[in-house]
N, C-alpha and C positions, 0 to 999 in steps of 0.2 A: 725613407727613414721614418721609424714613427714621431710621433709627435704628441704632448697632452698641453691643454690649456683647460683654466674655468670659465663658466658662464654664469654668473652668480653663486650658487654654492652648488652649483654641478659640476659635475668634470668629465671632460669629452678626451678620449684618446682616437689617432687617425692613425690609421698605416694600411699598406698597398696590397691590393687583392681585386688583381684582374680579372678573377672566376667570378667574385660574390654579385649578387645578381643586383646590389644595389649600388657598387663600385661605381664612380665618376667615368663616366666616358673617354674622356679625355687619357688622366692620368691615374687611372685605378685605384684613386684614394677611397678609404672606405671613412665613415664614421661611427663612433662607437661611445653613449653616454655610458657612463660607467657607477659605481655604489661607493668610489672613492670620493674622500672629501679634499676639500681645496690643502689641506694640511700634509695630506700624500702624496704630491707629486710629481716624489722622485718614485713611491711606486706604482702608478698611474703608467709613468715613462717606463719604469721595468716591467711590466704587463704590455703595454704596446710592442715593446720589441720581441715580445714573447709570441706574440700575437703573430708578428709579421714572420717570423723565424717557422713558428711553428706552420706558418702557412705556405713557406715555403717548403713544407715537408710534406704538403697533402693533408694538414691536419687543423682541426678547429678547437678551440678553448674556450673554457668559460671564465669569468672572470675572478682572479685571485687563485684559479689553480694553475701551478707550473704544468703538469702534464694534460693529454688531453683529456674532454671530458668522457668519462662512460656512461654506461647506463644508469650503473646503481650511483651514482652520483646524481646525475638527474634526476632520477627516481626522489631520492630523499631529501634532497637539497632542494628543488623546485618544486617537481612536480605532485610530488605527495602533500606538502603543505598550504599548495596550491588549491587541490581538491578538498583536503579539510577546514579549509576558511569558507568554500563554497557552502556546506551545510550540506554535503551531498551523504544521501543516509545510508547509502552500500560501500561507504568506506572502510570499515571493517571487514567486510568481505574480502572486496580491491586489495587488501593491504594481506589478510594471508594468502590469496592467490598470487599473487605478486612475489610475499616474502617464501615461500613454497616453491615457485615452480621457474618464474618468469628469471629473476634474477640469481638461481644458483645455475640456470643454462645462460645466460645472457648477459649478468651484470658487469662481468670483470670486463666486456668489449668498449669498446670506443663506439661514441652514439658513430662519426660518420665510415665505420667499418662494417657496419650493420648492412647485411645485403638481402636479397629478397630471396636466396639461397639457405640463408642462415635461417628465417623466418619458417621455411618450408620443412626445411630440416627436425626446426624446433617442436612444430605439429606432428611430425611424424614419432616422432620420441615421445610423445603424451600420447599418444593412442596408442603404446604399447606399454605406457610407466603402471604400474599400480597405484591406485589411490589409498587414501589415508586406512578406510574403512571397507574398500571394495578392492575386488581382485583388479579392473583396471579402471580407470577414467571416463565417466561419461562423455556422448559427444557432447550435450549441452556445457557440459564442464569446461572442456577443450573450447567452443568455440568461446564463451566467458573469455577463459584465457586468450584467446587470440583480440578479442576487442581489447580487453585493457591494453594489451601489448600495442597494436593498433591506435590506442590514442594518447597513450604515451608519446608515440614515434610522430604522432600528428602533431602535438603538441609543438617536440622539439622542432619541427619543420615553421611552427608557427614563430617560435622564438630565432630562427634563422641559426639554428644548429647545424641543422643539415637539410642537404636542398629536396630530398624527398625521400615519402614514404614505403621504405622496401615491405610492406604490410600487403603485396598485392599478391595475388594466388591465383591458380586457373580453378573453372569452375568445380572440379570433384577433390581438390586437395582437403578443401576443408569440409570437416564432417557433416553429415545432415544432422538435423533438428530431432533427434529418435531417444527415446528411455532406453539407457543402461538396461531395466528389466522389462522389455516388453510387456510383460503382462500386469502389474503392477496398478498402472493408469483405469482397466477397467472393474477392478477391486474398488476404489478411490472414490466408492459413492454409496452412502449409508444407507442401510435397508430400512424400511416403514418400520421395524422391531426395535432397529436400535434408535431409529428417531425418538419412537414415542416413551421408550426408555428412558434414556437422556432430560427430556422433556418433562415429565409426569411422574417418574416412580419416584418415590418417595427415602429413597435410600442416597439420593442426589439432593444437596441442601437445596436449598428454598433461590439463593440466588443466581448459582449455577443456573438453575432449573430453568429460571427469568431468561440468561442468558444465551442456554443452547435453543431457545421459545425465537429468541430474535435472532440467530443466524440461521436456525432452520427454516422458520416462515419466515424472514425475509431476507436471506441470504447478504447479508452485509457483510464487509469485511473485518476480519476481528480489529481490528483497528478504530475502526469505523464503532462497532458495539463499544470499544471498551473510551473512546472520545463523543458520545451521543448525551446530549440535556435533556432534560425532562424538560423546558422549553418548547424543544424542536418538536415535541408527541402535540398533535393535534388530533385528538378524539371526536371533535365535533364536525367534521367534515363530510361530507355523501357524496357516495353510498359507505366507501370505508374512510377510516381514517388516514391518516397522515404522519408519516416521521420527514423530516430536512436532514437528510445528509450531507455536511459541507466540511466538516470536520474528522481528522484521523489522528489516533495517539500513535507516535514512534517510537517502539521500546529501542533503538538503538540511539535515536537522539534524546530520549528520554521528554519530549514536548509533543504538543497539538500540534498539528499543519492541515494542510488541507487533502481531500482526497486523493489517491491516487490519478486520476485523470484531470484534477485542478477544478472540476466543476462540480459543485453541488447538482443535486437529486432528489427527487421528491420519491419516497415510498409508500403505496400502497399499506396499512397496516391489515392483513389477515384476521378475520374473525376473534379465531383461537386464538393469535398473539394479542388482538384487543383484550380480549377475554383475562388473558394472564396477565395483561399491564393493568388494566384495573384492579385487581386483586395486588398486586405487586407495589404500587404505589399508592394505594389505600392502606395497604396494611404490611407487606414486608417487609418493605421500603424501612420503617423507622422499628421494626423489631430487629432488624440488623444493626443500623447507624445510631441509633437510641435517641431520634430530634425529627420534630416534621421536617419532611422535603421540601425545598423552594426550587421555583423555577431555574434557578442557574446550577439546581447541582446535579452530579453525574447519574445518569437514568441506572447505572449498576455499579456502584463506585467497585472497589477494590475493601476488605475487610476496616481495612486504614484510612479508606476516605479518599483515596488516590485513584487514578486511572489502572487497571489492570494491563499487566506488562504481557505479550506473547509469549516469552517463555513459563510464564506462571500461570498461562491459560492453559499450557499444554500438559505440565505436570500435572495437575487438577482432573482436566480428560481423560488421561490414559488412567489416574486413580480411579475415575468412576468408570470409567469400559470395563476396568478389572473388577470395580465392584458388583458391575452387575454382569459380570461373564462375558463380555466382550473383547473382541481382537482391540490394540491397541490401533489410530486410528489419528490421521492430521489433521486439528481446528481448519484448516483449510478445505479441508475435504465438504464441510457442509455449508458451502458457498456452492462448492461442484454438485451435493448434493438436491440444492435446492430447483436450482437450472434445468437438472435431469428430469428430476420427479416434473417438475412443470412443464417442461416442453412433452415429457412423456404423458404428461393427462390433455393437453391438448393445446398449449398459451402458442402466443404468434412470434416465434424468435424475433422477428423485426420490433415488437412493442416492447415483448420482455426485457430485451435491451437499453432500452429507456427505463426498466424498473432496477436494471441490476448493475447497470453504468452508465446511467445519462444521458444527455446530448453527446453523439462522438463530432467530430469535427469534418465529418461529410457536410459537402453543400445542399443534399438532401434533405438530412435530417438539422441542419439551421436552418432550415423555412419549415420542419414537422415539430407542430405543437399537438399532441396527440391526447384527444378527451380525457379527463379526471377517469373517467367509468370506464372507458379504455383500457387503461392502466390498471385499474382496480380487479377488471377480469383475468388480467393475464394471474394475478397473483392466487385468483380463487382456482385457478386451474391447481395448485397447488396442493394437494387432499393428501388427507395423514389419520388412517382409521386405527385404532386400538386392535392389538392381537385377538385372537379367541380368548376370550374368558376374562377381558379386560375392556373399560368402557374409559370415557372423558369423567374427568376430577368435574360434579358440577358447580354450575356457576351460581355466583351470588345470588341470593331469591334477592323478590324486592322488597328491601328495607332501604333506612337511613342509617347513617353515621350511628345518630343517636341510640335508635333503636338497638343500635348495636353494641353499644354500651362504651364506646370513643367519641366522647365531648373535646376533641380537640378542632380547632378550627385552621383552618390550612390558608397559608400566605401567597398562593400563586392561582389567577385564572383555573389552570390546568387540573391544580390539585382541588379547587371548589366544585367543579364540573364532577370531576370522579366521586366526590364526597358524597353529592348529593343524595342522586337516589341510584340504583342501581337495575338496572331493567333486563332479564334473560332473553335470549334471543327468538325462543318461543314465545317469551308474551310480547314481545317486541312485534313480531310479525302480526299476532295477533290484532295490536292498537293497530297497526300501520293497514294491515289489511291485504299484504300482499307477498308471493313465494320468493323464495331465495331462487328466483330465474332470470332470467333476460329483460323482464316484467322491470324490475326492480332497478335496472341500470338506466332504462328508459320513462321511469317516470319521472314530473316537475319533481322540481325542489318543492315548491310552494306546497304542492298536494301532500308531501310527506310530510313539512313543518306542520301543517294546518293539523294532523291527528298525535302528534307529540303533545303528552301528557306536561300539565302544566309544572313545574320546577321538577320533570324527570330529562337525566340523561340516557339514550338508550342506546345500549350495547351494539354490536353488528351482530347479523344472526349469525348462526354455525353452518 
């Protein structure tokens, strides 16, 4: 017979279930804290019998509902609320693949009638349903659905719903890892034409321009570009400069967090993207946002002063592909773009990896600290020459601020360094005395400092 008593302001209900895997030995009492208060106890007692009744039918309950529980109950009741207090940022996703597919096959079932039959079944019906937008379902789509399905059903296992996971398959049930369009993936990498387009033509505003400069030459994630400080830019470093990536804006959580992989990154800064950061935070910078830049503020804010959201990056793109006669085209794609070009001019996959995601968490690579100048070459593998009949925007001659006719005086390190003077990478080589080769990665520090012009900063060459 069941039974409820409290234990300060808990309330524990007990009744008998010889199966449950944590039942008393003896006498198959199980126990059960329950969300009832001391003031419910006759319905504490009417849940327990409910409990015991229903367990004598084969069936398990949750508490406070008479019948048993199903899926789409669990789903909404526990487990969806569950993963949006986590902060987990694919839950909008989760929630239309879910509200779409998973429970208009699944929800009306009872969690412990859920069989590893019914699972299989379910796969098979998505590999033949049509999709929203496509004639039918990709496999990565499918297998998506199968994982959430899959830890749903782990979950409840974990809440002692039911005693295990029917999520189990033989090996060719579930789909392989393949693109809906085959051919599709080897489009998905931008030509030198529309790189330098993007980047340079002038029919592309000024901050855009900034910003296809930093996912092309250094292939960051737009996330990553659209949460980066003018802080984190270290110009003064050798042989190139320096960006810290440790930070990513989530347009779905709508905040900074941290990178995709959780660990910061040190970036090589590219010539040419030098090149366009000094020009950009000398002088763009405050003819867009109408105030000098200080170190804490966004390296390419949003028009508004805000972090640039993903979907606002993407409209913007496809306007300028259109502008300048281009196929329409994924902000994602030149991250893929920059990896190709680079591995295809000649970088060392094993280094460029540390440029383009860090330390991974190989026991290898936690004991490989890999040279600054290391690093630095994998990124110059990276070359991006102007069409026929089109050349490089050139770069600043050497003048001052002043000379220039901006008597403003700038509040941050970073921004005094760029003020200063400005030095092209021609006469740069020239002071320094040495070619843009192998020379240059292997010379001291000291020998370089020693022919730096006194209160000039100098560019990297091209």
């Amino acid at each position: 017979m069941a039974t409820a008593w409290t234990h300060g302001r808990k309330v524990y209900v007990a009744y008998v279930d010889h199966a449950h895997p944590k039942a008393n030995k003896l006498n198959g009492q199980v126990v059960l804290k329950t969300e009832f208060k001391p003031h419910q106890m006759d319905e504490a007692r009417k849940f327990g019998a409910a409990l015991e009744k229903r367990r004598k039918e084969g069936d398990r309950v949750a508490p406070g509902d008479p019948g048993p529980l199903t899926l789409r109950a669990f789903i909404q009741k526990s487990w969806l609320p569950e993963r949006r207090a986590s902060g987990i940022a694919s839950i909008p996703e989760e929630e239309s693949r879910i509200g779409n597919y998973i429970v208009p096959a699944l929800g009306s079932m009872p969690l412990a009638d859920i069989r590893r039959l019914h699972v299989r079944d379910f796969l098979r019906d998505l590999q033949q349903q049509p999709g929203v937008r496509k004639d039918k379902l990709g496999p990565r789509y499918v297998r998506h659905l199968y994982d959430d399905l899959r830890r749903i059903l782990q979950d409840a296992v974990i809440e002692e719903l039911i005693q295990t996971n029917p999520c189990m398959l033989k090996r060719r049930e579930l789909p392989r890892k393949l693109d809906l369009d085959p051919f599709w993936r080897a489009t998905a990498v931008y030509t030198p034409d529309e790189m330098w387009a993007l980047i340079y033509d002038a029919r592309v505003p000024e901050d855009r321009r900034m910003l296809y400069g930093l996912l092309f030459y250094g292939g960051l994630r737009p996330g990553e570009a659209s949460a980066l400080r003018i802080s984190s830019y270290n110009p003064d470093l050798l042989p190139l400069g320096r960006i810290i990536l440790g930070a990513a804006f989530s347009t779905k959580l709508g905040i900074e967090k941290s990178v995709k992989t959780g660990r910061a990154r040190e970036l090589p800064v590219h010539p040419h993207l030098a090149s366009m950061a000094t020009e950009w935070l000398r002088d763009g910078w405050q003819r867009m946002m109408g105030r000098i830049p200080t170190g804490a503020d966004l390296f390419i804010p949003s028009r508004e002063g805000r972090n640039r959201t993903g979907d606002l990056c993407l409209r913007r793109l496809h306007g300028d592909l259109a502008r300048l006669g281009f196929r329409s085209r994924r902000v994602y794609d030149t991250r893929r773009s920059f990896i190709s070009h680079a591995r295809a001019g000649g970088a060392d996959p094993s280094l460029l990896r540390f440029v383009t995601h860090g330390r991974s968490t190989d026991i290898m690579d936690v004991y490989t600290s890999p040279p600054w100048a290391s690093l630095c070459k994998q990124v110059l593998y990276f070359k991006l020459s102007p069409p026929p009949g089109h050349e490089l925007p050139p770069r600043p001659a050497l003048a001052t601020v002043e000379s220039a006719g901006a008597s403003r005086a700038p509040t941050t390190l970073v921004l005094q360094r760029l003020q200063t003077v400005v030095l092209t990478g021609e006469k740069w080589r020239e002071r320094v005395g040495i070619e843009p080769t192998a020379e240059r990665f292997a010379a001291p520090p000291l020998a370089l400092k020693a022919r730096r012009p006194t209160g000039a900063h100098p560019l990297p060459f091209r």
